[in-house]
N, C-alpha and C positions, 0 to 999 in steps of 0.2 A: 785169760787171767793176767794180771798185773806179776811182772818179775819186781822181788824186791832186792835191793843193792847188800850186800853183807855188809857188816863194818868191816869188814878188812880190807874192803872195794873202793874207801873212802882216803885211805892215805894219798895225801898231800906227793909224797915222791911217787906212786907206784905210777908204770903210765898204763892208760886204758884205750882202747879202740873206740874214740866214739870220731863219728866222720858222717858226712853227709852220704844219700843215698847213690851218688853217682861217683863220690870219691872217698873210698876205706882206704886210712892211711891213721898210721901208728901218730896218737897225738905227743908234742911236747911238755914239761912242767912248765908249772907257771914261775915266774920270772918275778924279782923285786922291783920297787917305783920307787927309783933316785927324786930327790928333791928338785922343782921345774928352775931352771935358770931362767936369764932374762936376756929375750930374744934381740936378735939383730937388728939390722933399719933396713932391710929384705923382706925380712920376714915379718918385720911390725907391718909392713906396708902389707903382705900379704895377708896377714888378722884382718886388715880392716876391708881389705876383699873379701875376705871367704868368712868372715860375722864368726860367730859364736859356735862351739860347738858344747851340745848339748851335755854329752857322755863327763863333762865336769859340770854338767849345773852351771854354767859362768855369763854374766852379762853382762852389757855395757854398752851404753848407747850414747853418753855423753864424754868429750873432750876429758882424759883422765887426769888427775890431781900426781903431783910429783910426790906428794906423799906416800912411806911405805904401805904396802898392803896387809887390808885387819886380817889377815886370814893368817900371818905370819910373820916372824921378825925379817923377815930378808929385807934388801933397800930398794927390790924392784917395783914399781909405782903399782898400783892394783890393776889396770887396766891390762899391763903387759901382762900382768900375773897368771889372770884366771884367764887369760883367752890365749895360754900359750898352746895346749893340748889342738886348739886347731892348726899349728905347725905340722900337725904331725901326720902319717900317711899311711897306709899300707899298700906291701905290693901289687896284692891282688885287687888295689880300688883304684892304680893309678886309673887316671883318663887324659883325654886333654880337656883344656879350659872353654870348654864353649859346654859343655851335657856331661851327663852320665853316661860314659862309655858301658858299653855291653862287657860281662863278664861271664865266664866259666861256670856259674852257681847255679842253684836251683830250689829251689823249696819244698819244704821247708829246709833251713839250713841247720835246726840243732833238735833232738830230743833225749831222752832217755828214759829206761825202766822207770815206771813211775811216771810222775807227773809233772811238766816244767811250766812255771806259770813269770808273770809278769817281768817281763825281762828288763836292763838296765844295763846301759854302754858305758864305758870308761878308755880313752886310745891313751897307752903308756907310752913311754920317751924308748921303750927297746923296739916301738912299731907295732904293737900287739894291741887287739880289741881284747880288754877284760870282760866276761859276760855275766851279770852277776841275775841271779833267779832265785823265783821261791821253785822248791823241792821238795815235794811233796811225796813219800818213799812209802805209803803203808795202804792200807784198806779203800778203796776208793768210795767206796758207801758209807764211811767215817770223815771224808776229807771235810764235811759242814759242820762235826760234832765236836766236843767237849773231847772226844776219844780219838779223836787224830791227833789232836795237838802234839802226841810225841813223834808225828812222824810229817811235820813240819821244821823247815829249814831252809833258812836265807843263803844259797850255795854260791859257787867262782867256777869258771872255765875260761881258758885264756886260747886265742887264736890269732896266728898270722894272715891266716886265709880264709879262713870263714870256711874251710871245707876240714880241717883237724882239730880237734879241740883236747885238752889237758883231760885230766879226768878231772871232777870236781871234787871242789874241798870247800864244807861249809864252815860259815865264816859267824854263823851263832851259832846257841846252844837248841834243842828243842822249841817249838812253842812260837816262831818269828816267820813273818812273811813279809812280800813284800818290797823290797830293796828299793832305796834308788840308787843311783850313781853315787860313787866316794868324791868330796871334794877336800879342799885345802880347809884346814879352820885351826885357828890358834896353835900356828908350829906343830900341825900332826895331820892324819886324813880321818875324817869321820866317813860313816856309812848310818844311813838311816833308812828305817823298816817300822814293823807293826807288830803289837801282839796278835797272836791267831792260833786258833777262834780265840776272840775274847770274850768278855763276861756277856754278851749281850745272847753268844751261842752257846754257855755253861763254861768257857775259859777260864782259866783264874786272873786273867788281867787283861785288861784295855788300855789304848793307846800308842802314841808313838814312842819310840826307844832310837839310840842311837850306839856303836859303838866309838871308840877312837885308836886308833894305830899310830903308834913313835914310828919317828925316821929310822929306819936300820933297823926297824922291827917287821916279820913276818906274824906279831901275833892279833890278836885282835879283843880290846877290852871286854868284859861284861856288860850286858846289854845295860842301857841307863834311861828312864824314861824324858822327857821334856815335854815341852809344850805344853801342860796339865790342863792350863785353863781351858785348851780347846774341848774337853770331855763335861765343862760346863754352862761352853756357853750358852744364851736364852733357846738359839733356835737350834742348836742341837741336843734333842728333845731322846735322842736314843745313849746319850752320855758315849759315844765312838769317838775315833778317830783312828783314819785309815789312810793309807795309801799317801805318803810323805813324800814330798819333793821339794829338795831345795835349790836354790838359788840364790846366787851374788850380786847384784844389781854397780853400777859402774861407780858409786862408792863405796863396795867392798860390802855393803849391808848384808846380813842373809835372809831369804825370805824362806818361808814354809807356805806352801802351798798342800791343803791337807782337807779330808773328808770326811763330814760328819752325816748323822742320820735324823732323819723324823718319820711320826707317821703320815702317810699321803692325806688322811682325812681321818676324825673321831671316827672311833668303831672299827677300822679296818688296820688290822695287825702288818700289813704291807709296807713297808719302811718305803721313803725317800733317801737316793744319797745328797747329800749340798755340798757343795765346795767353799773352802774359806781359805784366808792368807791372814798371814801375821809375817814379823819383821823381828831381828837382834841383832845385838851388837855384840851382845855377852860370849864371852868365852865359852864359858860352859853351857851355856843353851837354856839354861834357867830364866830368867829373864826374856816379856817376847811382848812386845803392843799387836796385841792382833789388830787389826785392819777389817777384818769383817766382826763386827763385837752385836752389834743389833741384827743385821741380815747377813745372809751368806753371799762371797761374793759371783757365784752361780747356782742357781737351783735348781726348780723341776721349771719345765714350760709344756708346751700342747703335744709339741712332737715327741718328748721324754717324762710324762708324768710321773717315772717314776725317777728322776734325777740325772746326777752325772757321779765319776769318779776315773783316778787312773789320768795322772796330770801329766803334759810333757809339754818343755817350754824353750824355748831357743829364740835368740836375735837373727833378724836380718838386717838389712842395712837402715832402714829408717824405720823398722819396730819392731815390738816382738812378737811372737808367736805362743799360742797355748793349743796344743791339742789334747784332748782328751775323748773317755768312751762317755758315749751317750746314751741312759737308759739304760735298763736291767734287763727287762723282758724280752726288747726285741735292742738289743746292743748297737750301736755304731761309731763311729767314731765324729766327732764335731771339733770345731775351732774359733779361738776369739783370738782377739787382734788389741794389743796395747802401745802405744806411741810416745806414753809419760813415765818409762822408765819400772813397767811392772805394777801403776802402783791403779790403775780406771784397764777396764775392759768390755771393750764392745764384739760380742758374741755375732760370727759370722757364716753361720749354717752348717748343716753335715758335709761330711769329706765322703767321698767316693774312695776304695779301696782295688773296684773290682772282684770276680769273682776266684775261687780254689775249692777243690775238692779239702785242702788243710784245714780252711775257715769254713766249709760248708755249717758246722753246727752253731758256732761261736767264734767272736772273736773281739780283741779288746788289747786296754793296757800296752797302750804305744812309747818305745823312746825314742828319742830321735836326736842325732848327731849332724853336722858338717863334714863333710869333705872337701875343703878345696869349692870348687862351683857346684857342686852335688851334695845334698842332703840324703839321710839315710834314717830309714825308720826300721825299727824292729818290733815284733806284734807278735802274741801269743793268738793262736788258732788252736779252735776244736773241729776233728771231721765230723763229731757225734756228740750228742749231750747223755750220754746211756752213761759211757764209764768214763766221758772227759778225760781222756788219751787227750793228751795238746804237744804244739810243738811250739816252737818258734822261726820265722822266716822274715824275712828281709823286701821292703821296697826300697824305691829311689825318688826322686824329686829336684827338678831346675830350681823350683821357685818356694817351697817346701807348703805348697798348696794341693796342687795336681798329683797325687803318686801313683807309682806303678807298680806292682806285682813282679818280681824274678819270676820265671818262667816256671811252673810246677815238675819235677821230676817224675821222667817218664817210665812207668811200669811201678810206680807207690801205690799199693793199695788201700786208699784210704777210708772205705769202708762206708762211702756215701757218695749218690753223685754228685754232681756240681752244679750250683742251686743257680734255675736262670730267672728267677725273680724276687722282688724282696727286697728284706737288710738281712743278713748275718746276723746271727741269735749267739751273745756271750751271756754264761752266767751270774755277770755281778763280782761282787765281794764275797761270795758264799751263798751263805744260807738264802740272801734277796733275792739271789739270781733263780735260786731252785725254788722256793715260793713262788717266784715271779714267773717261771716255767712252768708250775703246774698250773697257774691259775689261780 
């Protein structure tokens, strides 16, 4: 049986035991985000080593403009702005500069009562990985219905180490999944997520939302929707939008990169997901040129008939990166490769993950950060698709192409063995996945 969390489990001050399986240790609170200053000629030098870290959505690949950055009034140029968060380190990830040093950890690195799905990195200026998740707290045979929806919720855990975590404290109200990463935008930090279920699964609403947090605030606005026009455009034929990722491209633009539905073929109830991108300038997120308006800018192909969804996008030194999950039915993960600043993408095969007993049933919905000369991904895993228990665990990557699995914690019983052939099976966005599972 699923434990469910009390409300009185949820305060913000109280602390909770949650630790990985080889290290129980009493977690810390989470901690306030001072506004980023404007880095050194060390550490500028060091940004343009160590590229883009994801966990802000920040990029930039072109020589930056001495003008202030649109994300905020300060006077520091956009380019120092949004790629300062890769200054920044934790203890437990020093290495030296050549690889990904070996560390202490193990996999999976985070779960709890209930259900943690699609995770999302953010490193603060006190040294701390914010982890932000959908939380999923109630009936597990309700989690695809109209009747879960009250026990959906976009939550926060903060860690030094990746082996203690705060307890969590969510960050909407009912009803929201989803997260990405918080970024800088118009003198405040937004967070962007999804309604869930939406109207497509008996929800009362569809689409993306965003909240906004003030400087010197711990609170976090009413959910606000944006992007509208993506629930109409031609080729998304299921009126969705899912799974929101943004990004800042190296003149401070923001992009949404975000996921709509169709049907795979007349006659067949089967939904496709498609990916699409749009662009703003606007403050308030009203205001957006989509960029994919006629076609999607990824869809289905031979290997994934039934789509993609679940973006995650970071710079290297001469382009960028997109990873995303591939396919409903039988899940994986794939990658396309852009060189012109975010705006053309040439889709460059499935990513190899390797195998775990965490990911034996499903697995999906990657983010992925910078370290210094190490990349770092974080990946929701199912051992089972019966009551989709998930967790979340940790790779690493030189190149942020090749990754590797943290070593599986020894004596986890995770309730399946460890699949030696195949791809990994995640469920989707919901309800597609579990249609797509039964057949």
């Amino acid at each position: 049986e699923v434990g469910v969390l009390p409300a009185s489990a949820l305060s913000p001050r109280a602390p909770l035991l949650l630790s990985s399986p080889r290290h129980p240790k009493v977690g810390s609170t989470p901690t306030s985000l001072p506004h980023p200053a404007s880095p050194s000629h060390a550490a500028r030098a060091r940004t343009r080593r160590s590229a883009k870290v994801s966990g802000q959505k920040s990029q930039g690949g072109r020589r930056s403009s001495s003008k202030s950055c649109r994300c905020c009034s300060c006077r520091t140029s956009a380019m120092q702005h949004v790629l300062l968060p890769a200054l920044l380190s934790f203890p437990s990830l020093r290495r030296n500069s050549s690889s990904c040093a070996k560390r202490s950890l193990f996999n999976p690195v985070f779960s709890l009562p209930g259900r943690v799905r699609d995770p999302a990195v953010r490193l603060n200026e006190a040294g701390e990985a914010e982890l932000f998740f959908t939380y999923f707290r109630g009936n597990p045979a309700a989690m695809f219905t109209s009747a879960g929806a009250k026990d959906y919720y976009v939550s926060r855990v903060v860690t030094r180490d990746w082996q203690t975590f705060s307890e969590p404290s969510d960050i909407t109200p009912p009803g929201f999944a989803s997260p990405d990463a918080p970024i800088r935008w118009d003198n405040a930090t937004i967070i962007a997520f999804q309604a869930y279920p939406d109207k497509s699964l008996g929800g009362k609403s569809s689409g993306l939302f965003f909240s906004r947090r003030d400087d010197g605030s711990e609170i976090w606005s009413e959910p606000r929707p944006f992007l509208r026009e993506a629930l109409t455009l031609p080729w998304n034929t299921g009126g969705r939008a899912i799974d929101p990722t943004l990004v800042l491209d190296s003149d401070g633009r923001l992009h949404c990169f975000f996921v709509g539905s169709t049907k795979r073929q007349r006659g067949d109830r089967r939904r496709a997901n498609l990916l699409g991108q749009a662009v703003s300038t606007d403050p308030d997120l009203q205001r957006w040129e989509v960029l994919s308006r006629e076609a999607p800018l990824i869809g289905t192909s031979s290997r994934a008939p039934d789509g993609v969804e679940n973006v995650a996008v970071f710079r290297r030194r001469s382009d960028a990166v997109m990873i995303y999950s591939e396919g409903l039915k039988s899940q994986h993960l794939a990658h396309a490769v852009s060189k012109d600043d975010l705006i053309s993408w040439q889709r460059r095969g499935a990513l190899s993950v390797g195998e775990a007993r965490w990911t034996a049933g499903r697995y999906g919905a990657p983010f992925v950060w910078a370290e210094g000369d190490c990349w770092w991904m974080a990946l929701m895993g199912e051992a089972e698709t019966q009551t989709h228990q998930s967790a979340i665990g940790l790779l690493h990557s030189s190149d942020g192409v090749h990754w590797q699995l943290l070593p599986e914690a020894a004596g986890v019983e995770m309730g399946l063995p460890l699949r030696r052939s195949g791809v990994a099976r995640r469920g989707g966005d919901g309800a597609d996945g579990e249609r797509e599972a039964e057949g």
